[in-house]
VMD Tcl script that builds the backbone (N, CA, C; Angstrom):
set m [mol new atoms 444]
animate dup $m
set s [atomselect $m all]
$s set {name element resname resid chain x y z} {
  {N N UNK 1 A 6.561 -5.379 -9.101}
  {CA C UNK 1 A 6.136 -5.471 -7.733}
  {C C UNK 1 A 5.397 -6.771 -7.520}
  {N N UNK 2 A 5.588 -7.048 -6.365}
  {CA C UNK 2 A 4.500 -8.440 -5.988}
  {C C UNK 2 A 4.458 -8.680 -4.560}
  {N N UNK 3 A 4.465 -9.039 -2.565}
  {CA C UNK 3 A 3.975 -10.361 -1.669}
  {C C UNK 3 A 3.541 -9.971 -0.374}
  {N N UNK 4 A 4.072 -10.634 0.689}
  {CA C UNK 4 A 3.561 -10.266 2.282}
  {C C UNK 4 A 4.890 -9.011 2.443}
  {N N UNK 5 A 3.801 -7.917 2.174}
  {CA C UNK 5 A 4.644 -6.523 1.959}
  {C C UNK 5 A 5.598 -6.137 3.325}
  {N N UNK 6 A 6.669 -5.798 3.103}
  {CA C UNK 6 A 7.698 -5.513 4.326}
  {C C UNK 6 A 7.525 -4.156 4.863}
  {N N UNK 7 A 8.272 -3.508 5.558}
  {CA C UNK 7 A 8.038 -2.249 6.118}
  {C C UNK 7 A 9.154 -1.617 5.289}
  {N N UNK 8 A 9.016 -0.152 5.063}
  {CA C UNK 8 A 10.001 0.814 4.677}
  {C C UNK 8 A 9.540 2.017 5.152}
  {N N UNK 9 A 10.901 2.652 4.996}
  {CA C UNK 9 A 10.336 4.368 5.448}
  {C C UNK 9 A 9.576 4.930 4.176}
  {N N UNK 10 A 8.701 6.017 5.013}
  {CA C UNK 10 A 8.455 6.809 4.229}
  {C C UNK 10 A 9.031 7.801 2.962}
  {N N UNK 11 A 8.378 7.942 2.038}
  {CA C UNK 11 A 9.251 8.806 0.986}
  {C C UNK 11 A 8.847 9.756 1.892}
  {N N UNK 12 A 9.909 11.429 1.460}
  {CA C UNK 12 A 9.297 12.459 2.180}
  {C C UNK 12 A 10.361 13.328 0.706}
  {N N UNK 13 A 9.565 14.217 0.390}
  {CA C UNK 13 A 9.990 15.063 -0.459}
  {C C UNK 13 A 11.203 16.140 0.139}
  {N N UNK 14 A 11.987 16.454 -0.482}
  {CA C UNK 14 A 12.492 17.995 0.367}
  {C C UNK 14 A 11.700 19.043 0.252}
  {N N UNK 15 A 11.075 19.347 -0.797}
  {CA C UNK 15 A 10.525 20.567 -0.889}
  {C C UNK 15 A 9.063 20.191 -2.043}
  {N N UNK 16 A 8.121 21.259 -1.677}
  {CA C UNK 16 A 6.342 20.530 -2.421}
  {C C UNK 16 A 6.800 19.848 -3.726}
  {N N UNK 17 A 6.221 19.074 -4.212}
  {CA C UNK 17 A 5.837 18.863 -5.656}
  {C C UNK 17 A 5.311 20.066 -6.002}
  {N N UNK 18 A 6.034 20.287 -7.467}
  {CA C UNK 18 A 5.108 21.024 -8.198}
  {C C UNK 18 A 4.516 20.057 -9.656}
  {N N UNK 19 A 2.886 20.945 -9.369}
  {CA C UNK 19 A 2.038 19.800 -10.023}
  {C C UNK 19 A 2.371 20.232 -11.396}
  {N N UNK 20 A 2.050 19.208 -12.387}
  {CA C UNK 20 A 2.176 19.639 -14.097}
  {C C UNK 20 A 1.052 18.365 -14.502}
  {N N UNK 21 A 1.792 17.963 -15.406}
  {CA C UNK 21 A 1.032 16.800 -16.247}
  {C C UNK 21 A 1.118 15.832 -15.965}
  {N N UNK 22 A 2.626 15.696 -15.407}
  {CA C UNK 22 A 2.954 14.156 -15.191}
  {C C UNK 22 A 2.432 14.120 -13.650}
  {N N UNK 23 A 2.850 15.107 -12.703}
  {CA C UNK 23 A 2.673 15.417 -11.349}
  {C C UNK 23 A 1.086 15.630 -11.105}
  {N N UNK 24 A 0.266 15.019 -10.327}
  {CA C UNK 24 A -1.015 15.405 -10.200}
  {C C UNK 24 A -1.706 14.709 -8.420}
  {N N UNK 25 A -2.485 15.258 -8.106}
  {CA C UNK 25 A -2.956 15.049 -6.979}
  {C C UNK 25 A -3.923 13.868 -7.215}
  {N N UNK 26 A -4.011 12.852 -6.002}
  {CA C UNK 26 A -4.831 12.008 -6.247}
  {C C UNK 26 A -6.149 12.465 -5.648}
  {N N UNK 27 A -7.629 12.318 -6.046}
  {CA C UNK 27 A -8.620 12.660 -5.427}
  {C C UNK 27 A -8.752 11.064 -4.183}
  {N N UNK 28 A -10.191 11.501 -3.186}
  {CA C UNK 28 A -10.062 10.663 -2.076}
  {C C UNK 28 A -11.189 9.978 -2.536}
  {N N UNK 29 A -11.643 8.517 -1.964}
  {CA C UNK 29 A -12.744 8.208 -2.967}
  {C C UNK 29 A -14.154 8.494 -1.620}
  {N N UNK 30 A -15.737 8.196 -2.176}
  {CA C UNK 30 A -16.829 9.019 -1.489}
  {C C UNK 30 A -16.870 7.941 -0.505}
  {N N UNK 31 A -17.541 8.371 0.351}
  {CA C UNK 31 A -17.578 7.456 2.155}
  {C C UNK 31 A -18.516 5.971 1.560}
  {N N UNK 32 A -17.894 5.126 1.953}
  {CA C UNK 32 A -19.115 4.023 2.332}
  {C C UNK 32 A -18.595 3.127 0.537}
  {N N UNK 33 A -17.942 4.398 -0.367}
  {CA C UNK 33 A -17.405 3.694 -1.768}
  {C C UNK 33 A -17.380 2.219 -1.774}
  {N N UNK 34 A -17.438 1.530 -2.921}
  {CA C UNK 34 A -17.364 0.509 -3.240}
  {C C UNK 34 A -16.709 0.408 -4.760}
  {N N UNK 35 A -15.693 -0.748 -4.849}
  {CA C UNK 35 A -15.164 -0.311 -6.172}
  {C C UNK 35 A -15.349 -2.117 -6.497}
  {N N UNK 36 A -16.124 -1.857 -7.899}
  {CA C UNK 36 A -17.036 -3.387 -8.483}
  {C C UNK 36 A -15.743 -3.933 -8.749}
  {N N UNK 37 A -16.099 -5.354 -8.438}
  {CA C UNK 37 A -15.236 -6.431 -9.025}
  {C C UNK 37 A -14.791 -6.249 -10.902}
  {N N UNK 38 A -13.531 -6.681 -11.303}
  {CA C UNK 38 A -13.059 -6.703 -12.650}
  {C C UNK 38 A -12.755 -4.950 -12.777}
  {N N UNK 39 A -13.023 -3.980 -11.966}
  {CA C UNK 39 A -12.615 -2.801 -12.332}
  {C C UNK 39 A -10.700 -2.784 -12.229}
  {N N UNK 40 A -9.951 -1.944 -13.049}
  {CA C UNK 40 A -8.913 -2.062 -13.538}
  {C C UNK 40 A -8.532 -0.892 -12.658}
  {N N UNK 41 A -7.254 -1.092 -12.123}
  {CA C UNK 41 A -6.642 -0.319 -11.243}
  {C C UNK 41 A -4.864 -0.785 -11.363}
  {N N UNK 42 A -4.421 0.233 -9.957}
  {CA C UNK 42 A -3.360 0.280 -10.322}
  {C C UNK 42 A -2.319 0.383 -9.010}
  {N N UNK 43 A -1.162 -0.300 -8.835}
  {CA C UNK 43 A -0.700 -0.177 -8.074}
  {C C UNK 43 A 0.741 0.550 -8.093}
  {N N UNK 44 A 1.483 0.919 -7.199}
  {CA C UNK 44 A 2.513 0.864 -7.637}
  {C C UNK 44 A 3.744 1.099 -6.042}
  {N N UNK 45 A 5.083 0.817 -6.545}
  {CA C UNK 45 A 5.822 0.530 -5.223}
  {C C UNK 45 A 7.561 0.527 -5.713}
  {N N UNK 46 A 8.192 0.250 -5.138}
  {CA C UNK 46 A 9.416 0.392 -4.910}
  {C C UNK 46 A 9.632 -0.795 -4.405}
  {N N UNK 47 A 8.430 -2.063 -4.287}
  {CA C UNK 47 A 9.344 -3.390 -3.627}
  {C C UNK 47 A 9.741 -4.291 -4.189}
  {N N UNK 48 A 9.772 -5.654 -4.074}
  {CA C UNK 48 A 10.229 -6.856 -4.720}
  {C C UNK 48 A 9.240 -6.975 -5.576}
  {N N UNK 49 A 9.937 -7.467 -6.842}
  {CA C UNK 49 A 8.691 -7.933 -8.191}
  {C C UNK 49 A 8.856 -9.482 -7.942}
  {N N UNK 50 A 9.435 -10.279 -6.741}
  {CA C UNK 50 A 9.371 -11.495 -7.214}
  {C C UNK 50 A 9.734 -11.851 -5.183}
  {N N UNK 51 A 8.750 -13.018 -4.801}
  {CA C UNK 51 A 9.428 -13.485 -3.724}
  {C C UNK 51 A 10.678 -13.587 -3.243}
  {N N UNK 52 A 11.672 -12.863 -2.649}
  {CA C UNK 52 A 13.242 -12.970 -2.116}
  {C C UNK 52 A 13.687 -12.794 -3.001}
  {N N UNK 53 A 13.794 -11.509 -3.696}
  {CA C UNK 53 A 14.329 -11.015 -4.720}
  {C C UNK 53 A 14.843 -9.606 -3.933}
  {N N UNK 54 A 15.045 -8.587 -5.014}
  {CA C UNK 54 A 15.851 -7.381 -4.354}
  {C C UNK 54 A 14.597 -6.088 -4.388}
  {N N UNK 55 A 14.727 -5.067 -3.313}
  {CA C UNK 55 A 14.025 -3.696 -3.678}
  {C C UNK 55 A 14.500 -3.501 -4.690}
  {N N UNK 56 A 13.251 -2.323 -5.792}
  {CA C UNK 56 A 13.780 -1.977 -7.136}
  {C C UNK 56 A 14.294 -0.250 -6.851}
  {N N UNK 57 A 14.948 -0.076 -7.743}
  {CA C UNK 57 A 15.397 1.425 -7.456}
  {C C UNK 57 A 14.800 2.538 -8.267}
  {N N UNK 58 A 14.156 1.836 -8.979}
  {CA C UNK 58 A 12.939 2.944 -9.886}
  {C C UNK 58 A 11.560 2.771 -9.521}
  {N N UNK 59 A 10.535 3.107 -9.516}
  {CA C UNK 59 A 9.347 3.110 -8.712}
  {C C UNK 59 A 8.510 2.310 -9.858}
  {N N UNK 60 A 8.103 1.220 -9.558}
  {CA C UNK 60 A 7.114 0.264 -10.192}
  {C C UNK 60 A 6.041 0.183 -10.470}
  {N N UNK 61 A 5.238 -0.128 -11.225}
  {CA C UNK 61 A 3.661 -0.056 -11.413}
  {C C UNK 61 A 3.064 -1.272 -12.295}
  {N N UNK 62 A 1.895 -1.473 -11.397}
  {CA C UNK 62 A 0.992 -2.460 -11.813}
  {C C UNK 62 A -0.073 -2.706 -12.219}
  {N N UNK 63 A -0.818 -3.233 -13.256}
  {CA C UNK 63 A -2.228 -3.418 -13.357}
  {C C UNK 63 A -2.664 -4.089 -12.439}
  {N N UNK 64 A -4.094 -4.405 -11.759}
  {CA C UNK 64 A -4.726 -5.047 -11.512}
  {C C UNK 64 A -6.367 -5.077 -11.282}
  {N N UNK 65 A -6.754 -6.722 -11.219}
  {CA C UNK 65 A -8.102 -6.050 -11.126}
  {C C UNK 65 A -8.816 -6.491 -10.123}
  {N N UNK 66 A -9.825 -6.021 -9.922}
  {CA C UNK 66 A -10.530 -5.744 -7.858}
  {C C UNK 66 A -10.775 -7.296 -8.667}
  {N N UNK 67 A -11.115 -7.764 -7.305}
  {CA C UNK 67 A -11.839 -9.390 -7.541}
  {C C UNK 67 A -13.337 -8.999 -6.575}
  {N N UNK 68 A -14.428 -9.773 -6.529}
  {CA C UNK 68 A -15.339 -9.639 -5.611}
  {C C UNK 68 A -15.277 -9.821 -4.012}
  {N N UNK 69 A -15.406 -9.045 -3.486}
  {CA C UNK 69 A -15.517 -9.105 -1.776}
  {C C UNK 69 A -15.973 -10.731 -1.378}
  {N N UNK 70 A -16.965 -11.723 -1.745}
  {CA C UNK 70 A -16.729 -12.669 -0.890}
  {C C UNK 70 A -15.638 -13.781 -1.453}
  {N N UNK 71 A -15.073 -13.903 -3.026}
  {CA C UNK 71 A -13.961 -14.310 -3.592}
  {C C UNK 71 A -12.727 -14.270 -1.901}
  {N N UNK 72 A -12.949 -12.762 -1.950}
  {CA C UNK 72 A -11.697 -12.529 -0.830}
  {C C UNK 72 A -11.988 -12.927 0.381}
  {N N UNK 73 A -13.019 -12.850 1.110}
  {CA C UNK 73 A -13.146 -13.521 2.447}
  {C C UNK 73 A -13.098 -14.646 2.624}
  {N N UNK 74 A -13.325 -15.330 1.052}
  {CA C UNK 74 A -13.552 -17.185 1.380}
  {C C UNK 74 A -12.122 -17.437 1.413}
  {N N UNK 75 A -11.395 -16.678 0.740}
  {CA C UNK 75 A -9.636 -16.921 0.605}
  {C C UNK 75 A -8.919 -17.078 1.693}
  {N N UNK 76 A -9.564 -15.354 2.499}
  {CA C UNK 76 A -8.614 -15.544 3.632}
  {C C UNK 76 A -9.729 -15.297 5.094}
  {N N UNK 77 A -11.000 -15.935 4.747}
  {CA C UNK 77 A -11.567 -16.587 5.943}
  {C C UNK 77 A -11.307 -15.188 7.102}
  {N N UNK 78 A -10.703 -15.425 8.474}
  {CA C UNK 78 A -11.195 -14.854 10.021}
  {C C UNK 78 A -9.958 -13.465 9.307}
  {N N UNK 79 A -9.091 -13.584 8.634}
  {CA C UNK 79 A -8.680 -12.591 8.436}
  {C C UNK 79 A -9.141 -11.483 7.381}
  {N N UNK 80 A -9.965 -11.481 6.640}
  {CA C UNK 80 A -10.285 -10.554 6.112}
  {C C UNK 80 A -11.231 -10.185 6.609}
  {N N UNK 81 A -11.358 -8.749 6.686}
  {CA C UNK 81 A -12.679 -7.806 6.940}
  {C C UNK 81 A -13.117 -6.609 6.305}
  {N N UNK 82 A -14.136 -6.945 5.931}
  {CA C UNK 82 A -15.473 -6.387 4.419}
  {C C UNK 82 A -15.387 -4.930 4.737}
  {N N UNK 83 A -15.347 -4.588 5.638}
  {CA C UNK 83 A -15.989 -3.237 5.984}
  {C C UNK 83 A -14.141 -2.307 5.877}
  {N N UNK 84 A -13.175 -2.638 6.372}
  {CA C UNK 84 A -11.969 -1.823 6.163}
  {C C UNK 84 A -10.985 -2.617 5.102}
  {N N UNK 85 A -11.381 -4.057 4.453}
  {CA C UNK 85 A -10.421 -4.265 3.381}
  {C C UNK 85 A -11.170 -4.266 2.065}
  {N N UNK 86 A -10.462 -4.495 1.147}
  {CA C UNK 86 A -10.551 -4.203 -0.316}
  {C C UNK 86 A -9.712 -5.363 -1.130}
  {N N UNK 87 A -10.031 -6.277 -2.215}
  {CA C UNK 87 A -9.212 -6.984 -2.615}
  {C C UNK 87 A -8.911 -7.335 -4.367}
  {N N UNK 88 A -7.367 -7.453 -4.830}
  {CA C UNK 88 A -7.609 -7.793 -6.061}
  {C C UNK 88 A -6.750 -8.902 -6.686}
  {N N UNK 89 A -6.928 -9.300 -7.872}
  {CA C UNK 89 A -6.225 -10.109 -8.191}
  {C C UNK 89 A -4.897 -9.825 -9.275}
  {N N UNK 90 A -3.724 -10.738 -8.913}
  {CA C UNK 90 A -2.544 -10.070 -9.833}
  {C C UNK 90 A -3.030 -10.473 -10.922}
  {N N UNK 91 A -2.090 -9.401 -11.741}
  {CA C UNK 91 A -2.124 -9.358 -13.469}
  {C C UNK 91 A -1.444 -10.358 -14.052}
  {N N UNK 92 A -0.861 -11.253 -14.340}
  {CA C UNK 92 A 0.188 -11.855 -14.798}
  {C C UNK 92 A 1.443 -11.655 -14.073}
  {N N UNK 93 A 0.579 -11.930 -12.905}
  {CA C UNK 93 A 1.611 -12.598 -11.676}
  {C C UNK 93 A 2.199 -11.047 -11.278}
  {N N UNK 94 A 1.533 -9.719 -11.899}
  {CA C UNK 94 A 2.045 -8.509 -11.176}
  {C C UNK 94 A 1.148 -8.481 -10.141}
  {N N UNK 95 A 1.834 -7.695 -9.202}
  {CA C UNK 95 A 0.869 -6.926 -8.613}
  {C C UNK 95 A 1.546 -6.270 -7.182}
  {N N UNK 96 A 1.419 -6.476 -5.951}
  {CA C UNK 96 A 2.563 -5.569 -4.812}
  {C C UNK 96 A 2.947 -6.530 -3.959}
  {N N UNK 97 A 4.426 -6.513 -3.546}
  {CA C UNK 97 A 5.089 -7.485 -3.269}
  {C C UNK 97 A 5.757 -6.808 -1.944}
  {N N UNK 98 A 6.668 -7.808 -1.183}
  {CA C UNK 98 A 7.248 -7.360 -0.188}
  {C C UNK 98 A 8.270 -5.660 -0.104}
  {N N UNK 99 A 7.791 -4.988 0.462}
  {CA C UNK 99 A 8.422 -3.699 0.520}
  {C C UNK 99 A 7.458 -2.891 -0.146}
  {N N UNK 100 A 5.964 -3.208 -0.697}
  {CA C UNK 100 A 5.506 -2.110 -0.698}
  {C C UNK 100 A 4.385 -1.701 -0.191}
  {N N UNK 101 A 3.861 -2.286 0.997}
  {CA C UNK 101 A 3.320 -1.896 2.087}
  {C C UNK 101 A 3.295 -0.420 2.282}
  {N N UNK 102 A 1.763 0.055 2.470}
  {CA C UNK 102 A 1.153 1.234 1.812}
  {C C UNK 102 A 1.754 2.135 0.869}
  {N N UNK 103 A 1.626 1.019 0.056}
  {CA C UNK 103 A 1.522 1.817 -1.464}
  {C C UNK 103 A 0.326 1.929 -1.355}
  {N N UNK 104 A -0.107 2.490 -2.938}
  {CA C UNK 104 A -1.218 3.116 -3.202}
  {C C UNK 104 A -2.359 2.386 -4.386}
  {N N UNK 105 A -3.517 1.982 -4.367}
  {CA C UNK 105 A -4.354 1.281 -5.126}
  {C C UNK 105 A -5.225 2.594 -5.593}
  {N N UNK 106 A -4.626 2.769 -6.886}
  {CA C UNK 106 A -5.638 3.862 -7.342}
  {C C UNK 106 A -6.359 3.136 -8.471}
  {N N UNK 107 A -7.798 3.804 -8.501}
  {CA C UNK 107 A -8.554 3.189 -9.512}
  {C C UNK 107 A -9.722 4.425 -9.761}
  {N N UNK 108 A -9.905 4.487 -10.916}
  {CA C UNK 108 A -10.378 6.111 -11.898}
  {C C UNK 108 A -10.215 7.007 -11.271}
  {N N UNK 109 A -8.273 7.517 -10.726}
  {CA C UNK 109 A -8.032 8.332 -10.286}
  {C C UNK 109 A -8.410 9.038 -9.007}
  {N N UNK 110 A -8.992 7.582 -8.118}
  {CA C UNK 110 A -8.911 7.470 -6.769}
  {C C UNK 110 A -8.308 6.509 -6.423}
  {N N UNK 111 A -7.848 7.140 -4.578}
  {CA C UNK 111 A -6.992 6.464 -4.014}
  {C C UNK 111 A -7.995 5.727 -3.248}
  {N N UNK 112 A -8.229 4.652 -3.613}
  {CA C UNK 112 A -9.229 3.525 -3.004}
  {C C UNK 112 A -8.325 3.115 -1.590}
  {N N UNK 113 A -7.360 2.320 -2.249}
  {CA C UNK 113 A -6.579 1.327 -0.760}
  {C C UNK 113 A -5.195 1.589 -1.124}
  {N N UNK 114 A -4.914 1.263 0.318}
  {CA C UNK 114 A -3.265 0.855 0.686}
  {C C UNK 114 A -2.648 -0.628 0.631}
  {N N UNK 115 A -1.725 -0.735 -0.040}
  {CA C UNK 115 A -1.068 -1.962 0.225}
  {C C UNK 115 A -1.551 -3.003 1.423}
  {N N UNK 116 A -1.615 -3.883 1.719}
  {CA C UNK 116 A -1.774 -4.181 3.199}
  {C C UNK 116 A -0.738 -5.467 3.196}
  {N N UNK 117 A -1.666 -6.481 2.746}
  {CA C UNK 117 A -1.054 -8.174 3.175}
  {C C UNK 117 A -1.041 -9.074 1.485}
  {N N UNK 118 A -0.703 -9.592 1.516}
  {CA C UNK 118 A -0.602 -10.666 0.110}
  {C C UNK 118 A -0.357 -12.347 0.824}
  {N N UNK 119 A -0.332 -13.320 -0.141}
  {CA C UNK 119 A 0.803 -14.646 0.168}
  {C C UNK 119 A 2.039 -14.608 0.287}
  {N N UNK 120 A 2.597 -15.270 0.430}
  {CA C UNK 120 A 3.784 -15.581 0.981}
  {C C UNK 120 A 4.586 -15.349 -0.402}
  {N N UNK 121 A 4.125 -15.749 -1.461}
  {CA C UNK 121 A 4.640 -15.961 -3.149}
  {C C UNK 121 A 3.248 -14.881 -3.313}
  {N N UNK 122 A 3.754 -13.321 -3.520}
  {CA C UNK 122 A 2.959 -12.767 -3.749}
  {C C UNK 122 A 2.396 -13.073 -5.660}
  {N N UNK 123 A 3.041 -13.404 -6.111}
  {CA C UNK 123 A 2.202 -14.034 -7.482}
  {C C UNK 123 A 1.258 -15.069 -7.276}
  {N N UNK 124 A 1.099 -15.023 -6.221}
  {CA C UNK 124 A 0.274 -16.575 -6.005}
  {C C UNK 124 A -1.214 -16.494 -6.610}
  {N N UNK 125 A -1.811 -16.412 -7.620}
  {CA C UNK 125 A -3.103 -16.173 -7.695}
  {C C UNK 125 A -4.501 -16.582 -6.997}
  {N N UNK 126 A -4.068 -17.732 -6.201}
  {CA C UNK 126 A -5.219 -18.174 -5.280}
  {C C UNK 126 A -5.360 -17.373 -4.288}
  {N N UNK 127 A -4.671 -16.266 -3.792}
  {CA C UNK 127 A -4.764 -15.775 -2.740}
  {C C UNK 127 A -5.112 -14.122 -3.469}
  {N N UNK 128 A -6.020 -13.652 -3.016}
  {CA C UNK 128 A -5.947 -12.386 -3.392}
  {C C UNK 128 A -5.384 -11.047 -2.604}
  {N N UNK 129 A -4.904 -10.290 -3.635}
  {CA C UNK 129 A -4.238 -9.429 -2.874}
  {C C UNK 129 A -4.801 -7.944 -1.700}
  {N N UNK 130 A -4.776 -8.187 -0.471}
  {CA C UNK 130 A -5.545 -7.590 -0.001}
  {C C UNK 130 A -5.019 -6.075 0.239}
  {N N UNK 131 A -5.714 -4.629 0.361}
  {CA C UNK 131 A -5.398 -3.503 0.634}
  {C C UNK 131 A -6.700 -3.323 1.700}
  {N N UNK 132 A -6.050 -1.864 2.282}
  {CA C UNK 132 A -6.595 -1.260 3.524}
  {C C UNK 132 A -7.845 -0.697 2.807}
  {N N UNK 133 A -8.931 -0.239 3.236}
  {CA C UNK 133 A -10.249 0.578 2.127}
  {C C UNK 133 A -10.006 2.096 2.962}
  {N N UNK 134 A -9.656 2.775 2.012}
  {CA C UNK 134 A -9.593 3.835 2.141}
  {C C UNK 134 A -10.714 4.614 2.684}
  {N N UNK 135 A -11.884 4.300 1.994}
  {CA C UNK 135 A -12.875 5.138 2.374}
  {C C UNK 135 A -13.758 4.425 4.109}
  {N N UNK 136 A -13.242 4.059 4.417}
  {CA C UNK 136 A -13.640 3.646 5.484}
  {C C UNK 136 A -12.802 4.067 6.498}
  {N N UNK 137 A -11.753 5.070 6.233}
  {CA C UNK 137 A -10.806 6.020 7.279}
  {C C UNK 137 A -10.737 7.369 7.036}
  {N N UNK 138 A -12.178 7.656 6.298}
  {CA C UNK 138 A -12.350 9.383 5.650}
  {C C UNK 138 A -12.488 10.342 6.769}
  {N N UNK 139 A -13.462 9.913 7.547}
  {CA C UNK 139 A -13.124 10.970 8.684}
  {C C UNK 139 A -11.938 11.015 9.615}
  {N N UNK 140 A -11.706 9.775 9.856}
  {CA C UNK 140 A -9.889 10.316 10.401}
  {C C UNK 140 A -9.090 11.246 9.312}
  {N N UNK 141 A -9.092 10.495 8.448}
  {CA C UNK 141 A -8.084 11.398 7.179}
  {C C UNK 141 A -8.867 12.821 7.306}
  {N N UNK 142 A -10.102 13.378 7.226}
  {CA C UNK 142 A -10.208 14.610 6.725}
  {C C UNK 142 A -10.039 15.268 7.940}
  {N N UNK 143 A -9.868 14.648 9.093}
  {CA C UNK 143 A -10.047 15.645 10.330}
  {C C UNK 143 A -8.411 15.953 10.603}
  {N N UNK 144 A -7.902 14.854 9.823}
  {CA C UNK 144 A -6.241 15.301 10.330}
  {C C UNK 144 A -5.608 16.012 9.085}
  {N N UNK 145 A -6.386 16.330 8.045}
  {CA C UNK 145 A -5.814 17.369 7.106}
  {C C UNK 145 A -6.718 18.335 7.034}
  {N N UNK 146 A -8.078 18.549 8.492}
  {CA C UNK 146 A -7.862 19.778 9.029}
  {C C UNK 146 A -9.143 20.377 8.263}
  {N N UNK 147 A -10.155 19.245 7.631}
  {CA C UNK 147 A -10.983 19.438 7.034}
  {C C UNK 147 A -12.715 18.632 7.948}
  {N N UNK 148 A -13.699 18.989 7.488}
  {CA C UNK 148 A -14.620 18.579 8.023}
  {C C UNK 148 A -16.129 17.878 7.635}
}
mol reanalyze $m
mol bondsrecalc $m
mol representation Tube
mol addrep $m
């Protein structure tokens, strides 16, 4: 996976997952969370591993690691914002690429962020890779799965 992530449909199951070992629920992370720079996480997607390359047909996964919040604002300046984004840097040039726009940034088995935006050459390491912050959309999320 790796760039400026494209749109795709949603997966949609036919019928529940059933959970086991391999199958498991992700927990949500706590309000206001913060996840420290150099922490090791993980992405993963179904899109391009390489600028103008092809969707993959097996589902992909990536290391990566958070970089520090002002690292990322100095990067991308009037477009990033502290309070709903989250940012990290690729692994050896891994990390989420065009087509996998909200994927999932899990890190110690929370779902921190969503895919959002990258460079243009999502390997680009000067640019860090930005996701949505999850925990900064907890009360929408818990009120629309009906919780409080």
């Amino acid at each position: 996976m790796c760039c400026v992530a494209g749109l795709s449909p949603p997966l949609q199951l036919k019928s529940k997952a059933k959970l086991s070992k391999c199958v498991k629920l992700l927990g949500l992370p706590k309000k206001d969370g913060e996840v420290p720079a150099r922490t090791r996480c993980w992405v993963a997607g179904w899109g391009m591993k390489a600028p103008n390359s092809h969707a993959e047909h097996l589902l992909q996964e990536a290391l990566v690691h958070m970089v520090d919040q002002k690292e990322c604002a100095d990067s991308w300046q009037k477009y990033f914002n502290h309070s709903h984004m989250m940012c990290s840097s690729t692994s050896q040039g891994k990390g989420f690429c065009q087509g996998d726009s909200g994927g999932p940034l899990v890190c110690n088995t929370k779902l921190q962020g969503l895919d959002a935006y990258t460079s243009q050459d999502c390997r680009n390491r000067a640019y860090p890779q930005v996701y949505t912050r999850v925990s900064a959309f907890l009360p929408w999320i818990k009120k629309v799965m009906g919780r409080k």
